[in-house]
N, C-alpha and C positions, 0 to 999 in steps of 0.2 A: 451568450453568457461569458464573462471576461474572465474567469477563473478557468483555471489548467489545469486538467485532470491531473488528480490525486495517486500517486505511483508507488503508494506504498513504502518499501527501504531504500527503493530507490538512488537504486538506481542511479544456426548458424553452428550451429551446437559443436560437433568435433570435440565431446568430451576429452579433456586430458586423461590417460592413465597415471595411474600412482606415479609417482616421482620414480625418477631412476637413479637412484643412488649416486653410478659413477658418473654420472652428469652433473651433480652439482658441486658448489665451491665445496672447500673443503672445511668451513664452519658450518657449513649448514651440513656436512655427512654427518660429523660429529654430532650435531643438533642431531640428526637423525635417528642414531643408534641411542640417547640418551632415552628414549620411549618406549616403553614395551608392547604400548597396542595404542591404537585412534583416542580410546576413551581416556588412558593414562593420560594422551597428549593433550586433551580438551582439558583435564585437569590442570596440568601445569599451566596453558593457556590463562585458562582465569586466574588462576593465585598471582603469576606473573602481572597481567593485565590492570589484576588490583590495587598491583604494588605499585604501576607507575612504568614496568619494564618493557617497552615496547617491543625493541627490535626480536629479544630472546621470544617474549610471546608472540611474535608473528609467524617466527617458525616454530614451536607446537602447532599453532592453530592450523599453518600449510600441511604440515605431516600429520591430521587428525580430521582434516576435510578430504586428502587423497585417500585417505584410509576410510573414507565411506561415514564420518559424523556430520547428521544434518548438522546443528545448531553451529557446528565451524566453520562449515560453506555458507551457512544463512551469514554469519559472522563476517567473513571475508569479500562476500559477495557483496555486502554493507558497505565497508572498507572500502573496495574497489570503486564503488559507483558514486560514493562521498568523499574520496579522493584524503581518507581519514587513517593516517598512520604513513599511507602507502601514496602511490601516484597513480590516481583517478585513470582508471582505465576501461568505457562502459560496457565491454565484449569482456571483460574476465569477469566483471560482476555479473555478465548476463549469463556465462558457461557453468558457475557456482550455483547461477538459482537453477539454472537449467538441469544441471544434474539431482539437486533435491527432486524437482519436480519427477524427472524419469527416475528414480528409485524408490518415489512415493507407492506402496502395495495398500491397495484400496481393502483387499481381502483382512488384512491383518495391521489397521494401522496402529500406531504407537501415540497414547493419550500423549505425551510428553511432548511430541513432533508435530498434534497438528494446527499448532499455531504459526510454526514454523513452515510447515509444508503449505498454507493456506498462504502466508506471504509473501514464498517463493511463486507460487503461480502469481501472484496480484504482479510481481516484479515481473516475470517473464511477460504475462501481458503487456505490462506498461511499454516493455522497448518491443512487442511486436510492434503493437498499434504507431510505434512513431520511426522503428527504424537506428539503427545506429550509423551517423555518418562515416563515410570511407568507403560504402561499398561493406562495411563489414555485417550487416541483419538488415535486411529489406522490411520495411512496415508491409505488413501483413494483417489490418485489420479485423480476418475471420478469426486468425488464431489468436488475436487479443482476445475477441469475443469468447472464443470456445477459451481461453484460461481464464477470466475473469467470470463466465458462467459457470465452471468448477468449482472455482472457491466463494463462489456466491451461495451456491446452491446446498453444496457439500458440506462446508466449513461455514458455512453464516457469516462470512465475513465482509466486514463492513465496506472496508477503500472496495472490495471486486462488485459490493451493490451500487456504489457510489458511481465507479468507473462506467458498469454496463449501463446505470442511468446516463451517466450524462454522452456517452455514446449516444445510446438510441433519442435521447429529447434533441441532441445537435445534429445527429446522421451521421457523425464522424465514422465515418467506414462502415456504417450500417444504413439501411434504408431507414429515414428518419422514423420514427413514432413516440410521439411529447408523452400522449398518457402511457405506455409504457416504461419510459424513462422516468416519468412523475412515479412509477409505483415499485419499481427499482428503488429513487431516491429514498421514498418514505421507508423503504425498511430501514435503510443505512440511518435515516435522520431520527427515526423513533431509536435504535439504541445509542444516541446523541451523537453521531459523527457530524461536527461540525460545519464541514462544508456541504453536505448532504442537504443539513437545516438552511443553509442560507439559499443555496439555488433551490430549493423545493418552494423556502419561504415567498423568492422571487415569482417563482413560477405561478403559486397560488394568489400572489395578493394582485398581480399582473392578468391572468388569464394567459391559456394559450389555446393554439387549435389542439383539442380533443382532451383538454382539459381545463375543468370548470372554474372560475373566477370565485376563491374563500377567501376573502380580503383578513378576515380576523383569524383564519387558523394561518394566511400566510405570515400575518404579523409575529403570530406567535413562535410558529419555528424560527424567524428570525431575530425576534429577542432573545431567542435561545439560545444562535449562534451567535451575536452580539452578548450574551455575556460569555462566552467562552472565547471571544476573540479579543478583548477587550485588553490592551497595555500589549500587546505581537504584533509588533511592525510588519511582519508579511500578510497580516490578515485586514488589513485596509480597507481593503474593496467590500468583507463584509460590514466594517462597519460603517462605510458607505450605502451600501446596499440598505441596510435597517433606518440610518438617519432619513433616507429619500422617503422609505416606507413610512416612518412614522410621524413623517411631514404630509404627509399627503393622507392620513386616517384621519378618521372623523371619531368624533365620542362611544358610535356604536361599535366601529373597527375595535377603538382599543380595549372597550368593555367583554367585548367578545372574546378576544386574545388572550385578557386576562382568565376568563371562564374556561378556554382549553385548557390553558398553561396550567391552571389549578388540577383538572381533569389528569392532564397527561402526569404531574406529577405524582397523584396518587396514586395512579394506575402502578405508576413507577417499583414505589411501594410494596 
């Protein structure tokens, strides 16, 4: 399949401690003392943020992620890995999710964080499984696996179904198995994650070993993912992927397709 697994915000541990005050410049101590706790600072963060104010909101957002706020290390950890305010750096983005991940308490979680906390695992997986060059995070394939089965399982979250599907249908760091991977994908493609629909669509209208040839249900997820991809210059290859397909359907393929696609969307309903 020519599509790259999906990484979520994409995007060795040695958590940082809280900042040390006498260590930093001296605008930023000042930043420092203007806060009176993590949460006051995620506040300022956003208003700032809003307004246009970059650099002042970078330090709230720094002194309210050391101070223990998920949604400021999710925040930051974005930032870092998208090279977006700040300079792209993929070991500080990884040390941010990494710390959500270890302060996530499965006992007592917080409805608020666990869309947050389901991200940061999708994130930590994504650079176990590939590694960060320098020497600085070894690809570690089992612990993608085991973060992207947490927030598959846990969280219902879509990129960690999508990911562990397209692991196990390719063997990428796992011992291959298609209809597993095929049935990973479908959860992610039935609550419309896009690329899900397209390789699942591939996989079905193609046939593989240990998964059965539906020419018309493959058409249809991928009409699905061809209207969603449709005018995104990154999403090409699906709409490659659907023109091939719906060059190569006959009358019954597309009548069929049509018959799901009605099905699934009222199920939707």
């Amino acid at each position: 399949m020519g599509a790259a697994l999906f990484c979520g915000v994409v995007f060795g541990a040695g958590a940082a401690s809280a900042l040390d005050d006498s260590k930093l410049p001296v605008g930023d101590r000042s930043a420092m003392r203007m806060f009176h706790d993590p949460r006051q600072a995620m506040s300022e963060f956003l208003r700032d943020y809003r307004a246009g104010a970059q650099p002042s909101s970078i330090e709230a957002l720094r002194y309210a992620a050391d101070g223990g706020e998920p949604l400021a290390r999710w925040k930051l950890g974005s930032m870092y890995a998208a090279g977006d305010g700040v300079q792209r750096d993929d070991f500080k983005a990884y040390d941010y999710f990494l710390k959500i991940v270890q302060a996530y308490d499965d006992i007592d979680p917080s409805p608020r964080e666990r869309g947050i906390v389901a991200s940061a695992y999708v994130a930590v997986g994504a650079y176990a499984l590939k590694g960060i060059p320098g020497n600085r995070l070894a690809s570690d394939p089992e612990r993608a696996r085991r973060m992207f089965t947490v927030a598959a399982t846990e969280f219902g979250d879509t990129n960690a179904q999508y990911n562990l599907g397209r692991m196990y249908f390719d063997g990428d760091g796992v011992q291959r198995d298609a209809r597993r991977g095929a049935q990973w994908l479908r959860l992610a493609a039935d609550k419309n994650h896009m690329e899900a629909q397209a390789i699942l669509g591939q996989i079905y209208f193609d046939g593989a070993d240990g998964v059965q040839r539906q020419r018309a249900m493959g058409l249809m997820y991928l009409t699905m993912a061809h209207d969603s991809a449709v005018n995104r210059a990154d999403c090409q290859w699906i709409i490659d992927s659907y023109d091939r397909a719906i060059a190569a359907a006959n009358s019954s393929d597309r009548q069929g397709a049509l018959a799901f696609l009605q099905s699934h969307l009222e199920a939707r309903r």
